[in-house]
N, C-alpha and C positions, 0 to 999 in steps of 0.2 A: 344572053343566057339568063333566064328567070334564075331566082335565086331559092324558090321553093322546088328546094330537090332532096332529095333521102341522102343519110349518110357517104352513102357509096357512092353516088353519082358528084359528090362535091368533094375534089379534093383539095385537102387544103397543102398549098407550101411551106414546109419547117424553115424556122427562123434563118438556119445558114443557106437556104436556097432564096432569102425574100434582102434583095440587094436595096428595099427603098425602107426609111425608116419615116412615118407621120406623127407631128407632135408633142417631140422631143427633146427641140432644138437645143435648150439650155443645158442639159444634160449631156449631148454631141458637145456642145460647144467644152461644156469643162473637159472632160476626156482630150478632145483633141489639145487643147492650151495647155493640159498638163502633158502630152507627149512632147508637144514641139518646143514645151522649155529644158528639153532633156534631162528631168531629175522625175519623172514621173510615178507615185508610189507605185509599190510593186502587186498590190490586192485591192481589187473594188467590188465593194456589196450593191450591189444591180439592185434597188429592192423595191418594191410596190405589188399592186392588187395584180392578180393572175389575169394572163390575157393581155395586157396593154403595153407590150412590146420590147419585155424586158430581154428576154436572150435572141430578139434581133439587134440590138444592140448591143449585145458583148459581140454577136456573131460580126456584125457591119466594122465593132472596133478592130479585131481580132486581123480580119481582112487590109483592116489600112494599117495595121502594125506590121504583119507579114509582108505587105507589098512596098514598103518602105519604112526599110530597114535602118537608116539613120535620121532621128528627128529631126535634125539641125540641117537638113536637105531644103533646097531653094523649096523643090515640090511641097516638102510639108508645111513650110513655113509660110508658105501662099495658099496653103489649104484652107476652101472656106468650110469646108463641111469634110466627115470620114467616108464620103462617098467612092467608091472604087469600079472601075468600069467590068461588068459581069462578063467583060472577054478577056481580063486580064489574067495571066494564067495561076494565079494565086488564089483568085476569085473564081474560076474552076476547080481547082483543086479543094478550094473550102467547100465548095459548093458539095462538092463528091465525097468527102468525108475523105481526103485523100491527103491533104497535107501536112508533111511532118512535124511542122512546127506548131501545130494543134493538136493540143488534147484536150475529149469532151468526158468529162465525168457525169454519168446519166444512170438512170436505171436499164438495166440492160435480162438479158433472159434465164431463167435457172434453167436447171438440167434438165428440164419437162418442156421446154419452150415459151415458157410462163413467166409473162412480166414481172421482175419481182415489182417489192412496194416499197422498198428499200435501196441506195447507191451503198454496196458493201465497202469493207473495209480492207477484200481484197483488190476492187476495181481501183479503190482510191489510191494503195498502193503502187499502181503504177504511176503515180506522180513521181514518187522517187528515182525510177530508173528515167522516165522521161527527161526528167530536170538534170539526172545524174550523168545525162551523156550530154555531148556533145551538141552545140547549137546545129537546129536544121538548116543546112544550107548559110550556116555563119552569121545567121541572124537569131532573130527573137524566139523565146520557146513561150505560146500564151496556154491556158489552160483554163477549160469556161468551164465550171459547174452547177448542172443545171436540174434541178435546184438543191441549193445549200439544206433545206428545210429537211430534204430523202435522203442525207446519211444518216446513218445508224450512228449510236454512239462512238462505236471503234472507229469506224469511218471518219468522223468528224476529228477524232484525236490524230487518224492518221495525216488527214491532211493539212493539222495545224503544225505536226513537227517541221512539215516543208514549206508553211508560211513563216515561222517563226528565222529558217535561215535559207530567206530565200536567194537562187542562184542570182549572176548578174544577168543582163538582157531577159529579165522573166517578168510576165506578165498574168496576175490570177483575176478572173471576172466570175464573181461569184452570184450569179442568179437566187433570189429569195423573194416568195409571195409575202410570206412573214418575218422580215429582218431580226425583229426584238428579241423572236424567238431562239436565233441560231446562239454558239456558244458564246458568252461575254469573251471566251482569252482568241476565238475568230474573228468577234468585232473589232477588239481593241485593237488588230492586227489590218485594220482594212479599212480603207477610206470610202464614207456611206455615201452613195448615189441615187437619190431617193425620185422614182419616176410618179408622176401625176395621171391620175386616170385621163385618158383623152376627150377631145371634144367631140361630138355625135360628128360633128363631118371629117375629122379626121380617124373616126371608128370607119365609116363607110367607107373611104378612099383605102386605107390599107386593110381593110376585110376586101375589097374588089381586088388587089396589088395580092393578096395571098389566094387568091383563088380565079375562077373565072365567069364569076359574078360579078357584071354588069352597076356601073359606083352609083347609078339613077333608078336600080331596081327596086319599086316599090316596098316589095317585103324585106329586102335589106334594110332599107331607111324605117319600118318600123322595129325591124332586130334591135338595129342600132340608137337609137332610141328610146329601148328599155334595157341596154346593155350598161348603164352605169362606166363607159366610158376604158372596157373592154371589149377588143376584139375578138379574142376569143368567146365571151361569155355569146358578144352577136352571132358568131358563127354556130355558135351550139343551139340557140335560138330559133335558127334557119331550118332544124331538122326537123319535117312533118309540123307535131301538133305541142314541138316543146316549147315554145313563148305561153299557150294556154294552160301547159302542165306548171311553169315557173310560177303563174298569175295564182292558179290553183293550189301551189305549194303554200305561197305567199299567205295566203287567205288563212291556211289554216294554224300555219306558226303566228296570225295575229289572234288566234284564240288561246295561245299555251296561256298560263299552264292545262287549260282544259283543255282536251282532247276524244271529239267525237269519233268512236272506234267503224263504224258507219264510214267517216272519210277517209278512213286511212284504209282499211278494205279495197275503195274504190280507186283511192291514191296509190297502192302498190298493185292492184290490176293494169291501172295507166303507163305505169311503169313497162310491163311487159317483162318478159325474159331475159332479152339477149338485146333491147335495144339500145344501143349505147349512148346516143342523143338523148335520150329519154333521164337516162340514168344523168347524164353530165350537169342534166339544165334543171334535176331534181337538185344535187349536190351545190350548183351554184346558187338555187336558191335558197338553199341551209346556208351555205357559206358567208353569202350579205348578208343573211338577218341577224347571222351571230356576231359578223364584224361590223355590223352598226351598233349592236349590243354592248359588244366590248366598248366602241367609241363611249358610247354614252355613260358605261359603267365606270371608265379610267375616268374622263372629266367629272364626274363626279365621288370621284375616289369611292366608288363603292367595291371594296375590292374583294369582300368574301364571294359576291356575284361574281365579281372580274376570272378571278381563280376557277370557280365550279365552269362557266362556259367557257374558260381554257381548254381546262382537262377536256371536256368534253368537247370539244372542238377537234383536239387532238385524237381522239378515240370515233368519230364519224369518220376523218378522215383515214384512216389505216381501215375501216369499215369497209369502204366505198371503193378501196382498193383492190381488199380483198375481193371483194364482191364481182368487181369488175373484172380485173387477174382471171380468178376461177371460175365466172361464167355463175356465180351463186343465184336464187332465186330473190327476186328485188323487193316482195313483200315483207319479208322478215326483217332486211335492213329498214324500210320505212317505218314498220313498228319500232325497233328499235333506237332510232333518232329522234324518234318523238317523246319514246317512253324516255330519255337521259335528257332529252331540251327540257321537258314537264319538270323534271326534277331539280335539275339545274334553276328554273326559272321561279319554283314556289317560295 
């Protein structure tokens, strides 16, 4: 299967359907050595750049907690990886969104059928009754949150009263692109598991392992090769003409603060309407240039810069949501990320 294909014709596998994890190892390995010494914290911050494998891994742990149910078991303690065989009936039942001893806090639809942009403060609430009953099947209750970054304020309070006293047999895996950012009294409650962008060949192998792209296909191995060591970012990459749109983003955020009103014209025409690829692999390229930005601004403690591309960071993304959510027209967001980067950067 070439890998130059349109959105629709590629689909890609959600993390609790992709049973192989590429990349990671050190990471699997703590997770599992803290299950099978039986005192395992009860909260883990999942954190790194988007795209590079972070909630198939709560999903991959979640699976080997469920299907063995006491750490101190021969099986776990001969475990060399959190691998679980995809016919094991636990491992279908994750797979299917179906097991009771998972629960995924995500963003989910409002009453128009409209993604929200936000994990509310009623969704998170059901943490409480989850935790509040009875273990599923007399094992482990886990609960992944994906991502920590999309509660809302209330939200995020509501789910620190139930980290703060958490049940026994409970396990929380908390997904975040931007760890730093979640609440200090969630970090302090959570043991940090910081993932590494991956290497271009294990971008390839598990962008092939999530979809049914070919791990030898020429335009994958160029995706993934400008994917800075996300797979997601590669697979976004793969739709039509968006590697030349990213290249073409790139180009013009190395002119800020000036801004040629000419490119952006032709930059939110490129965009299109409704195409979503389009839109993603715009956003990821705002996304790197301002998280190199930031790198370079903390090590050099420049921090009134540091602060303004914060804010502003935080205000494209609730943009891009909107935007996406409600189907909005993609040139006025373009104007608009360029006009607050300009300002932020002068």
């Amino acid at each position: 299967m070439s890998a130059r294909k349109t959105e629709q014709e590629t689909a890609v596998r959600h993390p609790r359907e992709t049973p192989d994890l590429f990349g990671h190892r050190k990471a699997e390995t703590a997770l599992l050595s803290a299950y099978r010494s039986g005192r395992i914290p009860h909260a883990w911050l999942i954190g790194g750049a988007q795209g590079i494998g972070k909630a198939t891994l709560a999903y991959r742990m979640a699976r080997f907690v469920l299907s063995h149910r006491d750490p101190l078991a021969p099986s776990v303690q001969r475990a060399e990886s959190l691998a679980v065989d995809p016919s094991d009936p636990v491992a279908r039942q994750v797979t299917a969104g179906a097991h009771g001893g998972l629960l995924v806090l995500e963003r989910g639809l409002n009453d128009r059928g409209v993604l929200r942009t936000v994990i509310t403060v009623d969704e998170t609430r059901e943490t409480i009754s989850f935790f509040g009953s009875t273990a599923a099947e007399d094992g482990w209750r886990v609960c992944i949150v994906d991502t920590v970054d999309e509660l809302n304020p209330n939200a995020a309070n509501a789910l620190l009263k139930v980290l703060e006293e958490p049940p026994q047999r409970s396990l929380f895996l908390l997904v975040s692109h931007a760890p730093a950012r979640a609440l200090p009294t969630i970090l302090s409650r959570c043991r940090k598991l910081p993932l590494r962008p991956l290497a271009t060949s294990d971008v390839m192998r598990a962008a092939a392992g999530a979809t049914e792209i070919a791990a030898d296909d020429p335009a994958l191995a160029e995706a993934a090769a400008a994917a800075d060591g996300s797979v997601g970012r590669a697979l976004n990459l793969l739709g039509g003409d968006a590697l030349k749109l990213q290249q073409r983003t790139a180009a013009m955020l190395a002119t800020l603060p000036r801004v040629d009103p000419r490119e952006l014209h032709a930059l939110g025409d490129a965009l299109g309407t409704s195409d979503r690829v389009a839109l993603a692999a715009f956003i990821d390229g705002i996304d790197r240039w301002i998280g190199e930005k930031l790198r370079v601004d903390d090590a050099n403690a420049n921090l009134p810069r540091l602060a303004r591309l914060a804010e502003v960071w935080e205000k494209i993304i609730r943009a891009a949501r909107d935007t996406e959510s409600y189907n909005l027209e993609r040139k006025p967001l373009v104007f608009s990320v360029f006009s607050m980067l300009a300002e932020a950067t002068r």
